[in-house]
C-alpha positions in Angstrom: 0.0 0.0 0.0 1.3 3.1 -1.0 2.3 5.5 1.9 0.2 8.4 2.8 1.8 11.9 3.3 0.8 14.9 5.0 -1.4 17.7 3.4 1.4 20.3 5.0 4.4 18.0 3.1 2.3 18.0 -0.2 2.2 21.6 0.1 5.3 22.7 1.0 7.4 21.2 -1.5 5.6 22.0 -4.3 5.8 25.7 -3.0 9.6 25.5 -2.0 10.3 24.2 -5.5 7.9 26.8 -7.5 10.1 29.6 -5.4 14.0 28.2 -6.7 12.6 26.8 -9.9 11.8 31.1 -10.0 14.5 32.2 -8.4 17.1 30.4 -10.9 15.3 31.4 -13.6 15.2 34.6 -12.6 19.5 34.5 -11.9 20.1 33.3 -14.9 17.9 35.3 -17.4 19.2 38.8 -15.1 22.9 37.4 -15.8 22.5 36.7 -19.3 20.7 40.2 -20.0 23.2 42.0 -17.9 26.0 39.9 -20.1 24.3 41.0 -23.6 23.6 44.4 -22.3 27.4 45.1 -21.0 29.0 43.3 -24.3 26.4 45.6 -26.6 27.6 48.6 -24.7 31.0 47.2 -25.2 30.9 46.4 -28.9 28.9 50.2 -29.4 31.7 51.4 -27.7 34.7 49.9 -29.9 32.5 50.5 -33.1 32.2 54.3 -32.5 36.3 54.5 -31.4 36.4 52.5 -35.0 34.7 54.9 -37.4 36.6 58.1 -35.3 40.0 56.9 -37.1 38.3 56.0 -40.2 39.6 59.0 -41.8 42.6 59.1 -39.8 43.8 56.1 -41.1 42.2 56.0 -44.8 44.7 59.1 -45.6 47.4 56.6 -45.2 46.1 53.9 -47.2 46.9 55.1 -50.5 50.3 54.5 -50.5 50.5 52.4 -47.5 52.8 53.6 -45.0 52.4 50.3 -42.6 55.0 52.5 -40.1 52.7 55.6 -39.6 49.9 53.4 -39.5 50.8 51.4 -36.9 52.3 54.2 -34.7 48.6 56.3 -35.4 47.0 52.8 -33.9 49.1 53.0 -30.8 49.2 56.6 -30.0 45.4 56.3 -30.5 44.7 53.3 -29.2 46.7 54.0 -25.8 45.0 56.7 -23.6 41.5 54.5 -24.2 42.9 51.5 -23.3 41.7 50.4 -26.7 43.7 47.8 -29.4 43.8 49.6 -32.8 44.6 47.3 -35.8 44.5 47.5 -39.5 43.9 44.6 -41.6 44.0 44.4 -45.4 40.9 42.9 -47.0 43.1 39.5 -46.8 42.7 38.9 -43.4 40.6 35.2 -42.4 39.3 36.2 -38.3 35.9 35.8 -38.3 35.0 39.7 -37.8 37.2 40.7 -40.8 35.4 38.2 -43.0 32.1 39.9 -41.6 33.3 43.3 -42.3 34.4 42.8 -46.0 31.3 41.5 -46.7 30.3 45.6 -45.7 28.9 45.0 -42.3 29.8 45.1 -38.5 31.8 41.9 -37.6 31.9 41.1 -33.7 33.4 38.6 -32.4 34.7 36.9 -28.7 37.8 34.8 -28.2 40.9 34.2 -26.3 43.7 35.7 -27.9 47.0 34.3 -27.6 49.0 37.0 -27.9 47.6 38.5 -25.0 46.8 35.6 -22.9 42.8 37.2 -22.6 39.3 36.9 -23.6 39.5 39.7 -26.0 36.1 41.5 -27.9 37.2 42.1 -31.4 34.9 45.0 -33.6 35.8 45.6 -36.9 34.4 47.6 -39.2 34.8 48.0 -43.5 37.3 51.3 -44.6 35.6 52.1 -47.9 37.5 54.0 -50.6 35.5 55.0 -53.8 32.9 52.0 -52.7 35.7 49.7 -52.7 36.8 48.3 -49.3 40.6 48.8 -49.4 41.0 47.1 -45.8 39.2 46.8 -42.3 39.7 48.6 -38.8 39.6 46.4 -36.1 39.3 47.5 -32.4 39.5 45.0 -29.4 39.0 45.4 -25.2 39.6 42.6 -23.4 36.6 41.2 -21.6 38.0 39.5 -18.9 37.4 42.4 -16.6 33.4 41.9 -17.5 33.7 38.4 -17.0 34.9 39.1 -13.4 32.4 41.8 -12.8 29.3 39.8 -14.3 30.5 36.5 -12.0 30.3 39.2 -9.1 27.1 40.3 -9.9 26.2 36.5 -10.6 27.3 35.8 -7.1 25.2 39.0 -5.4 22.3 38.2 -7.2 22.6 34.4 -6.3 23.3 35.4 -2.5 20.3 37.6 -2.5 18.4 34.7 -4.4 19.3 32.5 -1.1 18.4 35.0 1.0 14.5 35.4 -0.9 15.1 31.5 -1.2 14.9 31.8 3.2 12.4 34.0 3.2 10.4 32.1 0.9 10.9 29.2 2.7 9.8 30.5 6.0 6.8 31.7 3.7 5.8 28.9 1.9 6.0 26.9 5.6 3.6 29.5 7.4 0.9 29.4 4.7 1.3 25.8 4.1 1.1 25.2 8.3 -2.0 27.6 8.0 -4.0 25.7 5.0 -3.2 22.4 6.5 -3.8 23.4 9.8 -7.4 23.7 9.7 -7.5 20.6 8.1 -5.4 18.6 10.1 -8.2 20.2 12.8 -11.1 18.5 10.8 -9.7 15.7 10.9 -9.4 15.3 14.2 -12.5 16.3 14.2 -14.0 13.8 12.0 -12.4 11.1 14.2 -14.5 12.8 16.9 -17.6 12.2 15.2 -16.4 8.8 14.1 -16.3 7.7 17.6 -19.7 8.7 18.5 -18.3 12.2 20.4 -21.2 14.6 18.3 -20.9 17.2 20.5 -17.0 18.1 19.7 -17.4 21.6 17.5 -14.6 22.5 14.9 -12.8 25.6 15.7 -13.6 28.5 13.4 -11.1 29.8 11.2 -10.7 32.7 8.6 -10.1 30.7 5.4 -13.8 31.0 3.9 -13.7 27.7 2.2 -12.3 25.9 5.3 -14.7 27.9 7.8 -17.6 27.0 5.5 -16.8 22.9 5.5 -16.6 23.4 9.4 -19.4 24.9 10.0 -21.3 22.2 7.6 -19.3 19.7 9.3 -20.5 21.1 12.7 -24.1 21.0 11.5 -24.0 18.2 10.9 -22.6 17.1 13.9 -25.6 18.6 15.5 -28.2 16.5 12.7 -27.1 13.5 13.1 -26.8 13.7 17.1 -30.6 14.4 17.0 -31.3 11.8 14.3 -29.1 9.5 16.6 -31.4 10.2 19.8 -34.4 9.9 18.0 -33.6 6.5 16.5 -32.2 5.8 20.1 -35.2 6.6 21.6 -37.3 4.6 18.8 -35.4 2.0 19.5 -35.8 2.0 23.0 -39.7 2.3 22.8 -39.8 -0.5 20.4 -37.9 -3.0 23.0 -39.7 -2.1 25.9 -42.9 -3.1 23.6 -41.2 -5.9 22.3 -40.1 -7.0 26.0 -43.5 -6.3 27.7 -45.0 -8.6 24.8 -46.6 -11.9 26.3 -46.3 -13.1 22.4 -42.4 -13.9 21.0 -41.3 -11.9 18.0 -39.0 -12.6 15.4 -37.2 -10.8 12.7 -36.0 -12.9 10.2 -33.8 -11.6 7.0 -34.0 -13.2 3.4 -31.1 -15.2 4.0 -32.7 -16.4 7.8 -30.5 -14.9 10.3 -32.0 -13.1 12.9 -31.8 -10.1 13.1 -34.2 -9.0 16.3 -36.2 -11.3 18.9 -37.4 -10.1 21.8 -37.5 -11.9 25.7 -40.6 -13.8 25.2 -39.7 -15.7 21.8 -36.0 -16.1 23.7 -37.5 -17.6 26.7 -39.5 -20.5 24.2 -36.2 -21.5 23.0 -34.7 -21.7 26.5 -32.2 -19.1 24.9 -31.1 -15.5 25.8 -31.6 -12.9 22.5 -27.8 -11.9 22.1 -26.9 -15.2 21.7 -29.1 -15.6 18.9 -28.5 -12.3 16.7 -26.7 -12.2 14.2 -27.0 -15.9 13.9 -29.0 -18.5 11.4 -31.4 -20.6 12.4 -30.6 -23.4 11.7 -27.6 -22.6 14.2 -29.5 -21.6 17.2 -33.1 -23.6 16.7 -32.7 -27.4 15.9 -36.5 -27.8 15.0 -37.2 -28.6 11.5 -40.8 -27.6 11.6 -39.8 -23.9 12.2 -37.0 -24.2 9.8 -39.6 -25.0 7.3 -41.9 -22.9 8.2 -39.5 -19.9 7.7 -38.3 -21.2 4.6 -41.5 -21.4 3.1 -42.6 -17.9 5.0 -39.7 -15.8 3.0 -40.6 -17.6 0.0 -44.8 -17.2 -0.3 -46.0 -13.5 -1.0 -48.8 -14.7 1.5 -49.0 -14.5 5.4 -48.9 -18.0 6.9 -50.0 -19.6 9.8 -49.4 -22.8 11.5 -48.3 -24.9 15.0 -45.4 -25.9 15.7 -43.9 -28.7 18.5 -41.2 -28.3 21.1 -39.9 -30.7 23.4 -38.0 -28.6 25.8 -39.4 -30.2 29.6 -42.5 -31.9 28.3 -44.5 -31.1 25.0 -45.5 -27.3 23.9 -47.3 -26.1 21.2 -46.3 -22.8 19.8 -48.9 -21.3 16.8 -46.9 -19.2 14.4 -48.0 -16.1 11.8 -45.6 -14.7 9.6 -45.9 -11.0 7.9 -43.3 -9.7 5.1 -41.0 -7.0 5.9 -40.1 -4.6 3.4 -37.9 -1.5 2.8 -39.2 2.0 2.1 -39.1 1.2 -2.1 -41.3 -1.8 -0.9 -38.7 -4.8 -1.6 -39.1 -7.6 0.6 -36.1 -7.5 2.8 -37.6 -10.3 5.4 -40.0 -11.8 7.5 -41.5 -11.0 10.7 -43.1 -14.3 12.8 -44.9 -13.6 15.8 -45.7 -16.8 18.1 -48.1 -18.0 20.9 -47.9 -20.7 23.7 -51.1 -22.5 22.3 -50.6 -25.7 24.6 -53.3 -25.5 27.1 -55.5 -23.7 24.5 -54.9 -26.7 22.3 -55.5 -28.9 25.2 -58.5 -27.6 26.2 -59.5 -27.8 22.4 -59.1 -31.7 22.7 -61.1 -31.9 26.5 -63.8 -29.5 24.8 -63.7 -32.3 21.7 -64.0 -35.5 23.8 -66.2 -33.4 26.4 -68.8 -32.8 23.1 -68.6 -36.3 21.5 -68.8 -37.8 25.5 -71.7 -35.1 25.8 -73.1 -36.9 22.2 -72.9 -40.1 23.2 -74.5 -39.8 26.6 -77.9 -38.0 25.3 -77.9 -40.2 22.7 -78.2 -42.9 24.5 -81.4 -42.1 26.5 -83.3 -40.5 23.6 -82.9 -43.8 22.3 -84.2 -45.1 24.6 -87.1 -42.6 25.4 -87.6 -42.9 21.4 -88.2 -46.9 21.8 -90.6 -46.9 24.9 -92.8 -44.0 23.3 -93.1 -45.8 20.5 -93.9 -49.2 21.8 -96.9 -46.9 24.0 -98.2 -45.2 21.1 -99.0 -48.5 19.1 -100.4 -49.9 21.8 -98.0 -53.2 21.9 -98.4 -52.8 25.9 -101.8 -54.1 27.2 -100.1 -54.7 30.7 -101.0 -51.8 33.4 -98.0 -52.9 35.6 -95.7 -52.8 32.4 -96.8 -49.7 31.4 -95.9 -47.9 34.5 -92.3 -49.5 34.4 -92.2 -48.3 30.6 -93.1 -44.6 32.1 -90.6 -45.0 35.1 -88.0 -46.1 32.6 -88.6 -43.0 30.6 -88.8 -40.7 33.3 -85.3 -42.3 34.4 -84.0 -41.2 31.1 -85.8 -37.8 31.2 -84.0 -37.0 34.8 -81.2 -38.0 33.1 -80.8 -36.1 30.0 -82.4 -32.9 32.1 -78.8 -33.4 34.8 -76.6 -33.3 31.7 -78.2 -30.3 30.3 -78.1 -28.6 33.9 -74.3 -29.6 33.8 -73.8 -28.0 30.5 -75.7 -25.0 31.3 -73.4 -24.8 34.4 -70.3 -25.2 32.2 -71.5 -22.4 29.9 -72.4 -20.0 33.1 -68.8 -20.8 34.3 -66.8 -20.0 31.1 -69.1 -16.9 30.6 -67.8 -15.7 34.2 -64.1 -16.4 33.0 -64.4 -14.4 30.1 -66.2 -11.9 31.9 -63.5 -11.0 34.7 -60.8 -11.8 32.1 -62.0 -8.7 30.0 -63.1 -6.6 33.6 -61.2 -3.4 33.4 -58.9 -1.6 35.9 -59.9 0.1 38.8 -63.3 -2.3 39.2 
């Protein structure tokens, strides 16, 4: 992984280097103008001391009297410090070659003679149009060499000196952009770790004061957002954990991801054990596991009982409901249960009661139904049978009126169950 650097590092190199890359650019361009500017003046100079002895020395051309000539050169070229030499139009240096072609040569070389850099001007001595041969005036520019490496060495010196300065600069105004950011970050750490009431300190940069004062905001958002999802939350357990009824929150991949106390408690379990978790992992009943299955498959709510074993047999009735997201994807299932075992019990003693119940009127209207008959057609001429015939039915009439009593008595009672189950508070 590459290595991260600091804003402040970023910064200051680039401004460090924008400041020499200047500075050098700027010692070298104010050298080389100073150079051209002292060597024009130079080469002005020698071209103007030229065409003074033009005429001078044309007079002597025609006849050539090399003895005067040369004398004229020194005597002239003495009090300005100036060499003073005549060439005929023979001559091969590059400035004499310039100046018989009728312009200006100039040229810069070391000269043997003298052991110097030497600048040599030379200039065309015209005689009826003709060039008949070609003054040449030299200073040595070893002296401007010197001078120009002095003023190379000032200006570099004062470069450093900026060079410092701009240093210190570029550190104080790198420190003070990075600053402020470095203080964000921190900042952001802050709010990473849940501390929303840390506040970014204000600054005077208008982009960096504006991104803390948003970041600040929304410190203060998200800490109410935070407490009201908090408190949501909170609500929502305590409903969950006051609920008789066990709730679960199954995902499309059936993990839980909430139960509350009551659906814990049916699977002898404790709820942060089972978040998180599948459940296949923390329920080993395949008649739930198939129930869910089929639950986060089916569009349709579904219903159904369930058995457990845990410390004798229970029978828990399950309804599942889709969850979905806020754009109405299904993102789950939600399957509330009930303890139905004594409910279911009581289902099966109300059963057997009613077909026992069935069975036992049956059995004396029968019977009533037989001796009634046997009376109305008359097939009993016998005045002591008849009276056992009537003491057999009224037998089965006391009977059948006890098991009404008893079921009107059962009716009464369950009526006053479900009477002070519903009474209200306070009566």
């Amino acid at each position: 992984m590459k290595k991260k650097k600091r804003l402040l590092w970023q910064l200051y190199p680039s401004y460090l280097l924008i400041t020499l890359i200047s500075l050098v650019a700027v010692t070298i361009y104010a050298t080389s103008s100073l150079r051209e500017f002292y060597l024009d003046r130079i080469a002005s100079d020698l071209q103007a001391r030229a065409y003074l002895l033009e005429k001078q020395i044309l007079q002597f051309l025609g006849p050539l009297d090399t003895q005067i000539i040369d004398a004229l050169c020194k005597e002239l070229g003495k009090p300005s410090a100036t060499r003073i030499t005549v060439i005929l139009p023979s001559g091969l240096r590059p400035e004499v070659i310039q100046a018989k072609k009728g312009n200006v040569g100039r040229s810069i070389r070391f000269s043997t003679t003298l052991q110097q850099r030497m600048m040599y001007v030379a200039i065309p001595l015209m005689d009826h149009k003709r060039i008949v041969a070609v003054i040449r005036t030299s200073l040595p520019v070893t002296a401007i060499d010197e001078k120009l490496n002095s003023i190379q060495t000032q200006i570099a010196f004062g470069g450093l000196l900026i060079a410092f300065a701009a240093a210190g600069i570029s550190l104080y105004v790198s420190r003070r952009i990075s600053r402020p950011i470095e203080k964000m970050k921190e900042g952001a750490e802050h709010f990473a770790r849940g501390d929303l009431l840390h506040r970014l300190p204000e600054t005077d940069l208008e982009e960096i004061g504006s991104l803390a004062d948003a970041l600040n905001h929304m410190a203060v958002q998200l800490d109410d957002r935070i407490k009201t999802i908090i408190n949501q939350r909170n609500e929502l357990e305590a409903i969950l954990s006051s609920m008789e009824e066990g709730v679960i929150a199954f995902d499309m991949d059936e993990r839980i991801i909430s139960i509350n106390q009551a659906a814990a408690r049916i699977f002898e379990s404790v709820p942060k054990d089972m978040l998180s978790r599948s459940i296949q992992e923390v329920i080993r009943n395949p008649e739930l596991q198939q129930f869910v299955t089929q639950a986060l498959s089916s569009t349709d709510n579904l219903e159904g009982d369930i058995t457990l074993y845990h410390e004798g047999e229970r029978i828990i009735y399950l309804h599942s409901t889709s969850l979905r997201d806020s754009s109405g994807d299904q993102i789950g299932i939600l399957v509330v249960m009930n303890d139905v075992t004594q409910m279911r019990r009581l289902e099966n003693i109300r059963r057997d009661f009613a077909a026992n119940v069935s069975h036992e009127i049956k059995t004396p209207l029968t019977a009533i139904k037989g001796f009634v008959e046997t009376l109305r057609h008359g097939s009993v001429k016998n005045t002591e049978e008849i009276k056992r015939f009537h003491s057999i039915i009224q037998k089965h009439v006391n009977r059948l009126t006890a098991i009404l009593e008893d079921l009107i008595s059962l009716s009464r009672i369950e009526q006053d169950d479900e009477k002070k189950a519903i009474k209200p508070y306070g009566h």
